[in-house]
N, C-alpha and C positions, 0 to 999 in steps of 0.2 A: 782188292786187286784193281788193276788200272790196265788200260789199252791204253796205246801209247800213239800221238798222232802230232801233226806238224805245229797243231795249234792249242792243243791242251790236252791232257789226259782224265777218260773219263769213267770212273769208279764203276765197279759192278760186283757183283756177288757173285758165287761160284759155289754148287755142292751138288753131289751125287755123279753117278756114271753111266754111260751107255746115249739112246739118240739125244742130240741137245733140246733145250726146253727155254726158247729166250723169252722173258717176262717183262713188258714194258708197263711201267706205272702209269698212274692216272694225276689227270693236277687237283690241285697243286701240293704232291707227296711227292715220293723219293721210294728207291725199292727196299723200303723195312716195309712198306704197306703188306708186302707178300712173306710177310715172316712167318704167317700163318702155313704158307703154301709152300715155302723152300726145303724144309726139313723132310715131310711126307711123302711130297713128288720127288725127290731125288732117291727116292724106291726107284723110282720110271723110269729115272733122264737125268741126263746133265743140266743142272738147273740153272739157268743164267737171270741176273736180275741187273740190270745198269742203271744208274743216277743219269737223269738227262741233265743237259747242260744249267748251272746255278740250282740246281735241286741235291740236297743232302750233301756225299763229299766229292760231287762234280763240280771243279769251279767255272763259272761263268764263262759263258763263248765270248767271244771278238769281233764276229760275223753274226750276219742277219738270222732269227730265229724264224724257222719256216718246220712247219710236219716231214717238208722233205730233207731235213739236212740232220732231224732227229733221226728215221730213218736210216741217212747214212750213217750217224752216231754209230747206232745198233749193231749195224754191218758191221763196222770198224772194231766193236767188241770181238765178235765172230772171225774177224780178219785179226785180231791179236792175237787168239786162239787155236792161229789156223786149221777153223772149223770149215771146211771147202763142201759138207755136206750139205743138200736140203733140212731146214730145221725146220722146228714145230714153233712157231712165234704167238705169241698169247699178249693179249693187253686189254687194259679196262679203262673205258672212257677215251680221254686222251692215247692212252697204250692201243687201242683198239683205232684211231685216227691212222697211228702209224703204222701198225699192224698192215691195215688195208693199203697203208701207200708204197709198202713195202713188197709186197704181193703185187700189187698191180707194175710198180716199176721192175724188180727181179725175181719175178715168178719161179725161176728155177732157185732159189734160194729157200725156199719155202716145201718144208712136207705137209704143214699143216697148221689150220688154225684157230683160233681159241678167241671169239668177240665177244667179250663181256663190258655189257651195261654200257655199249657203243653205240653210233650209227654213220653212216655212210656218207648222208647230204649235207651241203657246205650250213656254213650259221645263215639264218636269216639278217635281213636289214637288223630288225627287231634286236635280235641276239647279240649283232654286232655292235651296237649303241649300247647294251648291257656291259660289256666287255670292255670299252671303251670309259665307261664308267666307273665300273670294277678299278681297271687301271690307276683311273682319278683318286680312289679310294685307298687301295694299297699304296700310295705314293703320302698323301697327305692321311691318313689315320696310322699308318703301319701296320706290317703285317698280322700282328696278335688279333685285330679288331678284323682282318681280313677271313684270318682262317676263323674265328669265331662266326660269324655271318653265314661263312660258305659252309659250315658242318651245319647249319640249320637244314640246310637247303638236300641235304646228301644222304639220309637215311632217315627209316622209316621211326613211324610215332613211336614205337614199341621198343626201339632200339634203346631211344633214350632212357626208356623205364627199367627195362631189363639188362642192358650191357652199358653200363657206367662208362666201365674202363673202356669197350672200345670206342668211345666217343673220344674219352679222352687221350686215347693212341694216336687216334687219330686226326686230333686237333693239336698234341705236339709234331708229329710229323709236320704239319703245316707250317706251327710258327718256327720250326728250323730250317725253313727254307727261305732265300733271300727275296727281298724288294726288285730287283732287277732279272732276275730269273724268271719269279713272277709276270712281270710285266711285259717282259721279253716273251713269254711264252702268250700270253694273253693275246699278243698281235698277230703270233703265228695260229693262235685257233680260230683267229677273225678272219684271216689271209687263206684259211685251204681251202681248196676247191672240193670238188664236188666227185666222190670216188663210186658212186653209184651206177654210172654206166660202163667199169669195168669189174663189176659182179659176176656178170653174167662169163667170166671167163675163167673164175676162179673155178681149179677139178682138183685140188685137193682136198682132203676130209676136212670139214670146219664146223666146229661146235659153237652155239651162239648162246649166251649167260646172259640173263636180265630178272633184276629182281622184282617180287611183282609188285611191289612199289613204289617201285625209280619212276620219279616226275620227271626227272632232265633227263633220260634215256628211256623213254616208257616203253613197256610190254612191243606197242606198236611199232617203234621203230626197230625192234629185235624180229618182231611177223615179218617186217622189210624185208631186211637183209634175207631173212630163211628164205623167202619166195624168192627173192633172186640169184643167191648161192644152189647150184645145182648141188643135191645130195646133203646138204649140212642138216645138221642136227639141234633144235632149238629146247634149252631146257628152261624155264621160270624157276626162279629159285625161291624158296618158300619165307616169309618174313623177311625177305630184306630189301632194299630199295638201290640206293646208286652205288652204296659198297656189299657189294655183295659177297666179295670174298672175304668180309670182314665179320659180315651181320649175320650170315648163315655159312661157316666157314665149312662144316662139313658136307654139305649137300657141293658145294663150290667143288671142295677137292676130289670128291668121287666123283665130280661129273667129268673133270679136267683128268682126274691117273688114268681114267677109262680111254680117253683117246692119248694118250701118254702110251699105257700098257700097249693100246694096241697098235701104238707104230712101233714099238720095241718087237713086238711079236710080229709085226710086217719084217721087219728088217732082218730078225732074225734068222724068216723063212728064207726071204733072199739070199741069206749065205749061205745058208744050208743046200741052197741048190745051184 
């Protein structure tokens, strides 16, 4: 399916019924990453999953790539659907960037939320010289040598031993994403700011995911975010590292239809009375 807007139109997936369940991917994938998770949660929820812009069957923006214009992407799915209710927005890594900026900029669009294997604080110098090189790379190696690299970096030792295929799911996801989207998005991970001092204002229910051996989003930065989200709920996910919804997909999904189930059953109460 496709939302439809002045300057492209931007692919998303759709299944299940009742409160919606928007799912923003992580880079550098596209939302098959959540294939795991679309079928069983739409028990829950109306499942949404969008291709950000130049990832999977999004084609490429025209405009500046920034976390906030991803963001309004998202909305604009929501806005295709006229979905006008608070949703439940979920994301990992990247999806979990946008998640918070989307929350922080339209709080009332938000019933709740799902930060897996994310964090809050902008990139370091350090980080941003990484990224910048990355760039260098993906442009002069091409993609296949890019996403080969970056799955080194993104799941635990174990994964490789024991889950072949998902290694390799997840390393085609990557090389079917473009060189420009890439790199497009690479500038807007360098360029966000810093969503940490508007933590403290988020009141809706929010569940935090981090696997307990994600290096690029460790355990610590997931302690973060719980200390400063009043009331969230921080789960460690067992053997998996930065894909966690890939590497331990069951412990993932029952931790995620549990705050699903239970805004279905908030909502439901609300009519009833």
């Amino acid at each position: 399916m496709e939302s439809t807007e002045k300057e492209f139109a931007l692919h998303f997936e759709s299944q299940g019924t009742g409160p919606p369940l928007l799912l923003i991917h992580g880079f550098p994938l596209n939302s098959r990453m959540w294939a795991g998770q679309i079928a069983p949660l739409s028990n829950h929820a109306q499942v949404l999953a969008p291709d950000l812009p130049g990832f999977g069957d999004s084609p490429i923006s025209d405009t500046t790539y920034t976390v906030e214009r991803y963001a309004e992407d998202c909305a604009a799915v929501l806005d295709a659907l006229d979905i006008l209710e608070p949703v439940t927005i979920g994301g990992l890594s990247m999806g979990g960037y946008i998640a918070l900026r989307a929350v922080e900029r339209n709080p009332d669009r938000v019933r709740a939320l799902v930060l897996a294997d994310t964090r809050s604080e902008a990139d370091t110098n350090e980080a941003r010289v990484k990224r910048s090189a990355s760039i260098r790379a993906v442009k002069l190696e091409g993609v296949p040598t890019f996403a080969e690299n970056f799955a080194k970096a993104v799941f635990a030792p174990e994964t490789f031993t024991k889950q072949p295929q998902t290694i390799a799911f997840i390393k085609d996801l990557m090389r079917s994403n473009t060189m420009l989207g890439i790199s497009g998005t690479l500038i807007a991970l360098a360029a966000r700011t810093d969503t940490t001092p508007s933590l403290s204002r988020i009141s809706v229910p929010t569940l935090i995911l981090v696997g307990e051996h994600d290096a690029l989003t460790p355990p610590a930065a997931a302690e973060s975010l719980h200390k400063h989200i009043k009331d969230s709920t921080l789960t460690v996910i067992p053997g998996a590292a930065h894909m966690s919804n890939v590497e331990n997909e069951a412990a993932f999904n029952k931790a995620v239809a549990e705050i699903a189930a239970a805004t279905r059953v908030l909502l439901d109460n609300l009519v009833v009375r």
